[in-house]
C-alpha positions as CSV (number, residue, x, y, z in Angstrom):
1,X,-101.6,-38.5,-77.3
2,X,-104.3,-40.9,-78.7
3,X,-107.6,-38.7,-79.0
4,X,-111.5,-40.9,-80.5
5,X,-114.0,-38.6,-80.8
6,X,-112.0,-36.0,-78.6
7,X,-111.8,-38.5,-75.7
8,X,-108.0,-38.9,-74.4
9,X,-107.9,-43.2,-74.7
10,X,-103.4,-43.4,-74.3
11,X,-100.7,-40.8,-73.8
12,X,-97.3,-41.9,-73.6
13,X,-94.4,-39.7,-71.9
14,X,-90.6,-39.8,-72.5
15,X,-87.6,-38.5,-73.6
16,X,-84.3,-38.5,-75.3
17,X,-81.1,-39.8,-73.4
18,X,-78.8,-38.7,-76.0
19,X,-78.3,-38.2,-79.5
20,X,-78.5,-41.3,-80.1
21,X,-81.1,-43.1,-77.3
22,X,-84.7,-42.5,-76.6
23,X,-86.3,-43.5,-73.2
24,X,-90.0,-44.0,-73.0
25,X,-91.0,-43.8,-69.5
26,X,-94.8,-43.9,-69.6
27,X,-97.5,-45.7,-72.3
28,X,-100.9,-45.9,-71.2
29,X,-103.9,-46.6,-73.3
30,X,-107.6,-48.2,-73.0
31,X,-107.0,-51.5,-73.0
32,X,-110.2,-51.6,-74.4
33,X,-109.5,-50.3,-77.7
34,X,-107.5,-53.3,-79.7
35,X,-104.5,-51.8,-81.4
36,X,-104.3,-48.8,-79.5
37,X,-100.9,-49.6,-77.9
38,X,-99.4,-50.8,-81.2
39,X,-100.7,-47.5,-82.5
40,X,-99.0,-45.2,-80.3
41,X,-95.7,-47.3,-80.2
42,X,-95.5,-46.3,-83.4
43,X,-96.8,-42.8,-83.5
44,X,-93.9,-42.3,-80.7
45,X,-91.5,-44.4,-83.0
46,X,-91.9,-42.2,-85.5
47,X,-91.3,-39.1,-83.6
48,X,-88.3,-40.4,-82.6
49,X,-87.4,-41.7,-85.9
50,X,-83.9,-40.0,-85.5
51,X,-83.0,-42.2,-83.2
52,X,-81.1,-44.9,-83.0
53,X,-82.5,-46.5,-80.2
54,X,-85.7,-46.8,-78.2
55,X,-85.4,-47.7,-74.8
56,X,-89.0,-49.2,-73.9
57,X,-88.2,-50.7,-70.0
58,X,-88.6,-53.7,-68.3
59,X,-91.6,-56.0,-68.7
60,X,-91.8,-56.0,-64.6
61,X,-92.5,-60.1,-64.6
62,X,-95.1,-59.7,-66.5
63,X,-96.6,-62.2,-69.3
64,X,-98.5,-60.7,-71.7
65,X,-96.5,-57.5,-71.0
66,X,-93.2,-59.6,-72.1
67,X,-95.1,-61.2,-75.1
68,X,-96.0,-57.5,-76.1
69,X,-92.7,-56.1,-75.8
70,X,-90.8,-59.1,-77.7
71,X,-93.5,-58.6,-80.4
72,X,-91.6,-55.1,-81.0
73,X,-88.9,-57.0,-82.4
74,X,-86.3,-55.9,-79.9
75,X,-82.6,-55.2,-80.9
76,X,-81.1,-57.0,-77.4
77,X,-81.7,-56.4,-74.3
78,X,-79.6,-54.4,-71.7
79,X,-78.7,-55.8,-68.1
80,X,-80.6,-54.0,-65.3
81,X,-79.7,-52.9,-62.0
82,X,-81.4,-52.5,-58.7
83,X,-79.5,-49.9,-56.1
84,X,-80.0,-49.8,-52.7
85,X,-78.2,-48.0,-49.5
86,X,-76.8,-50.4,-47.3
């Protein structure tokens, strides 16, 4: 959790897969505060600095949210799936 002056400005949730694969399935900050999503990537990347692997999620289509993710230096990318009942 990212706390300034005991206000709450990003959080991020997730969890390990494995032993060797971290998930992060939430990362919200104020987008208002330049840095503060770099910061807690890395807080979180260091917490998880016994893993292998951080899984970070798809960039849903979006820009600037693909430009931020690549930035990260990813190791590849894995193929996705979408399920449905037919």
């Amino acid at each position: 959790m990212l706390r300034i002056l005991g206000q709450v400005e990003g959080y991020t949730f997730g969890e390990r897969f494995n032993t060797e694969t971290a998930n992060i399935l939430v990362e919200k900050t104020n987008v208002e505060i330049p840095g503060a999503a770099q910061f807690r990537f890395r807080d979180i990347a260091i917490t998880l600095a016994d893993c292998t692997y951080i899984n970070v999620g798809d960039d849903l289509g979006l820009r600037n949210l693909r430009r931020v993710k690549l930035s990260y230096r990813p190791l590849g990318y894995v193929e996705k799936f979408c399920l449905r009942r037919v």
